[in-house]
N, C-alpha and C positions, 0 to 999 in steps of 0.2 A: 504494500500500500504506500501512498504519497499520501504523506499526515500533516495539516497545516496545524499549526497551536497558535489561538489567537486569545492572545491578553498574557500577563504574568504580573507576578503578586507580592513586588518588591521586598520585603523582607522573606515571604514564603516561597522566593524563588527557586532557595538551594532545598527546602523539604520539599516541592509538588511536582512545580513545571518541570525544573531543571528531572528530576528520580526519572519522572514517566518517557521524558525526552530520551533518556540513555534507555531506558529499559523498550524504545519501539526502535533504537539505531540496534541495539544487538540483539534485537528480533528481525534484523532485516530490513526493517520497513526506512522509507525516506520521508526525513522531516523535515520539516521548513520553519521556522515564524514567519508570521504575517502580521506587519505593523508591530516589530517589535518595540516593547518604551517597558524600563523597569519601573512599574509603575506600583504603590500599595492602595487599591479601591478601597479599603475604608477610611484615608485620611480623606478631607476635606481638599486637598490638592487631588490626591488622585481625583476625585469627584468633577472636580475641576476640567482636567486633562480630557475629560470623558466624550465632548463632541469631539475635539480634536484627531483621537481615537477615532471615532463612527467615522469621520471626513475618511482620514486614511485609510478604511478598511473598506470605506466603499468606493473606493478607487483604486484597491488594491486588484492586481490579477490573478485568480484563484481558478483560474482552466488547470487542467490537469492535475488536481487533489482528487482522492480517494477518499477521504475522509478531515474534516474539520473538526476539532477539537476545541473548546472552549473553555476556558477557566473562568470561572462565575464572578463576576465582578458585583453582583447585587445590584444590579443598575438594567431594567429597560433596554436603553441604548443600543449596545453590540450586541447583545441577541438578537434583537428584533432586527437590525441592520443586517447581519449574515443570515439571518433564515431568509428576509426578501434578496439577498443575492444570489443564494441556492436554488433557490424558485428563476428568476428572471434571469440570468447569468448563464444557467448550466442548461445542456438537451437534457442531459440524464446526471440529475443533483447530487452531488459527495453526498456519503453519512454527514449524518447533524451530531456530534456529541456534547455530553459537554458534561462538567467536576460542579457538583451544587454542594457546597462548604458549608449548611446550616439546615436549620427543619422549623418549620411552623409546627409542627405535628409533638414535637417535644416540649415539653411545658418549660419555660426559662429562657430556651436559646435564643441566643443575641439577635437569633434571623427574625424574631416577629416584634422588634423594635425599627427594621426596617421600613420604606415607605411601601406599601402594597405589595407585601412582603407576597402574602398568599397568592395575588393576583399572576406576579412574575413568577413563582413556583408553576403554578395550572400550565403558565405558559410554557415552559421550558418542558413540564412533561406533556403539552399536546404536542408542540410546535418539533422537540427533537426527538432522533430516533430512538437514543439512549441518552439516561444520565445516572452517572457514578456519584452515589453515596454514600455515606458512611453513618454505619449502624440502621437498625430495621423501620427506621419510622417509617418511613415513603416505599414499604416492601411489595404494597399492594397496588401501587400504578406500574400497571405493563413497562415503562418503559424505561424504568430503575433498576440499577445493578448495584446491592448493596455488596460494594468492594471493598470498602474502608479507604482512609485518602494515604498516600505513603507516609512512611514513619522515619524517615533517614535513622533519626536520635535513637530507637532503640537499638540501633547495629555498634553503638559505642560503648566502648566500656569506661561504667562510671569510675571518679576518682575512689579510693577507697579513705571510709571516714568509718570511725566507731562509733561514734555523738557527734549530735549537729547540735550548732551551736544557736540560741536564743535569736534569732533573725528571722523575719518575715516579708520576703518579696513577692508584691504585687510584679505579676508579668503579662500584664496588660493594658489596651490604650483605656487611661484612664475616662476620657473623655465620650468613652461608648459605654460605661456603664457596666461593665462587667462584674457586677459585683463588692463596686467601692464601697455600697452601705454597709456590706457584713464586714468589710477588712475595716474603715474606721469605729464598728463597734468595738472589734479586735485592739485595735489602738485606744479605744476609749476605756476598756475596759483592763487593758494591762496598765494604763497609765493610774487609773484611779485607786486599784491594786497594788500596784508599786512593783512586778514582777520583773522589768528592768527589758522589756523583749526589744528588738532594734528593728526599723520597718524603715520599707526601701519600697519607694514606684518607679518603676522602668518607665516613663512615662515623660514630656516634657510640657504636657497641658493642666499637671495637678493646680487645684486653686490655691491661693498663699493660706488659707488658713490650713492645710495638710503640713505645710512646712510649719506652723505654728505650735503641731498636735509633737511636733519631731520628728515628724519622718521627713527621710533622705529622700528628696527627686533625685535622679539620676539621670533622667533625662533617656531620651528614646536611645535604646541598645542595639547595635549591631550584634553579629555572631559572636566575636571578637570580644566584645562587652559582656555579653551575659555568660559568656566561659569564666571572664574574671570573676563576674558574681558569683558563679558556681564553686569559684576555687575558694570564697570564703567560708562557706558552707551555710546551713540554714534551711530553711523551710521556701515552697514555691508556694502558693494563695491563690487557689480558686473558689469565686464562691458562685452562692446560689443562681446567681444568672450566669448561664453557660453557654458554650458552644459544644458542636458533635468533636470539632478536632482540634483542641486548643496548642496548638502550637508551641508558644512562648513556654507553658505552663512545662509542659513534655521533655525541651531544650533546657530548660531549667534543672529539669532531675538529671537528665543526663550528663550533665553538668556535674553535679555532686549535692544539689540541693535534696532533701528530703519531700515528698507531697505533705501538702496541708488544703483538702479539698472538701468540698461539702459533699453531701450525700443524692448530689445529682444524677441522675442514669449515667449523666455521660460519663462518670469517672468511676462504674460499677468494674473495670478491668485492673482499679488501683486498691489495694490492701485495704479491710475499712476500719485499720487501726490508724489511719492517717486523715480517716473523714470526723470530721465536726458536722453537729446540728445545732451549733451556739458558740457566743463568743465564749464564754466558759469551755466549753468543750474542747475549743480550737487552742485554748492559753493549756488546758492540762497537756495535748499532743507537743506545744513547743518545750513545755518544762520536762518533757521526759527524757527528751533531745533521741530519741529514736532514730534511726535513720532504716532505709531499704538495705535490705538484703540483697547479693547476688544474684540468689535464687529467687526472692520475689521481683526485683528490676526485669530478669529474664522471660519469669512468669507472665508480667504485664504485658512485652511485647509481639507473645506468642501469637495471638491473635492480632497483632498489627501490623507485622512485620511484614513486607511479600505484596502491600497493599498495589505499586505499581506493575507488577507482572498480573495480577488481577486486573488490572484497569486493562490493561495492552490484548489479553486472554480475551476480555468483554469486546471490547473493540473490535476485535479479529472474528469474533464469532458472529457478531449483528454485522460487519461489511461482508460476509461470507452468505447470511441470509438476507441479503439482498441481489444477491446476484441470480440472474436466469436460471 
């Protein structure tokens, strides 16, 4: 197959786009981008970039693709723009794929604070042929392949720590909401305590009163960056408002951070001596300084690991059943 990948997801570059890219070149297949730009769709820039995008893409030349691949940007725009090019453009139209990164269908995920969130979901499952996602929500629309999204970070091996030390890093943009209310109860509640815990946002949109409460901004982390924060060791912070495939959070333990998550579906693959259902709950997992196992790090990634040759596998089997 000739596989176009259109869009990429600037920090998520090196765990999605980049995994699936290598895993369809040493299956043979030829890949292209189209209108490449390292671009992150949920910053307010990428947002931005987004006609700019559609302009390029509908002037792009896409004769002789096989198949179109899409990484979900949560945006309208380049969907709807490359299904009408596949229609109008092509005698006989590439597969439609495309990576949907969230579920309306899961209570909490970040996807149903999006704008018509549902509406663009319907659409991506009438409009394309297939789409890959991760874990069972969306099991029952025909045109979903729950493959999981790649995991690069589970194929690393963590630093080795005995006890993690009194730390709590938020590793997400602050400014979508993921869960800041539980983590500054968590600060509100060790402060009043006096249990001395140290909290960090990967983030460079926190509001001045977060820096007021104590906690360290840090400012948006490349790879580079949240290695070093791993290498001090500590706890990763996810709470009750989730995502299917939290990234940051992932890259974090791998790192040498411990999980400290809430008791969300999406993180039922992580230990649940690590999950809190309260800021109390969440202060007793830091004072233990517990950290992951070997064998439980291993454990977690069993079912995630391989996620991109599942993606390449799906792909290969719906372009296979379309042919004459």
């Amino acid at each position: 197959m000739k596989v176009g990948i259109i869009g990429s997801l600037g920090y998520h570059e090196s765990n999605i786009t980049g995994p699936i890219m290598a895993e369809l070149h040493a299956s043979g297949h030829v890949v292209e981008r189209i209108v490449p730009r390292n671009v992150d769709w949920f910053t307010s820039e990428g947002q931005k970039a987004l006609p700019g995008l559609a302009s390029g893409l509908a002037q792009a030349d896409l004769s002789g693709f096989d198949a179109l691949l899409f990484v979900d940007a949560w945006s309208f725009v380049l969907p709807i723009v490359l299904w009408n090019l596949a229609f109008k453009t092509f005698t006989a139209r590439p597969l439609l794929a495309g990576i949907l990164l969230g579920s309306t269908e899961m209570e909490g995920d970040v996807a149903c604070a999006m704008p018509r969130a549902r509406q663009y979901e319907n659409f991506l499952f009438e409009a394309f042929d297939v789409i890959f996602t991760h874990g069972p929500h969306e099991a029952h629309r025909a045109t979903t392949r729950n493959t999981g999204h790649p995991m690069p970070q589970f194929a690393r091996k963590r630093p080795a720590r005995d006890t993690q030390p009194k730390r709590v890093v938020y590793a997400h943009r602050w400014s979508a909401d993921k869960g800041k209310d539980d983590f500054l109860a968590l600060v509100r509640y060790s402060l009043d305590k006096g249990l001395g815990i140290d909290f960090v946002v990967t983030d460079a949109a926190a509001q001045p009163y977060v820096t007021a409460l104590g906690v360290v901004v840090a400012g948006w982390q490349s790879q580079a960056g949240l290695r070093e924060i791993g290498a001090l060791g500590g706890y990763a912070w996810a709470g009750a408002k989730s995502e299917l495939a939290a990234y940051a959070l992932h890259d974090l333990i791998s790192y040498g951070l411990a999980p400290l998550v809430s008791t969300h579906d999406a993180y039922q693959h992580i230990p649940s001596r690590f999950s809190w259902g309260s800021a109390e709950g969440a202060a007793r997992i830091v004072d233990t300084g517990d950290n992951l196992s070997p064998h439980e790090w291993r454990a977690m990634g069993r079912s995630l690991v391989g996620a991109e040759g599942r993606i390449v596998d799906a792909l290969e089997k719906a372009y296979r059943g379309r042919q004459p």
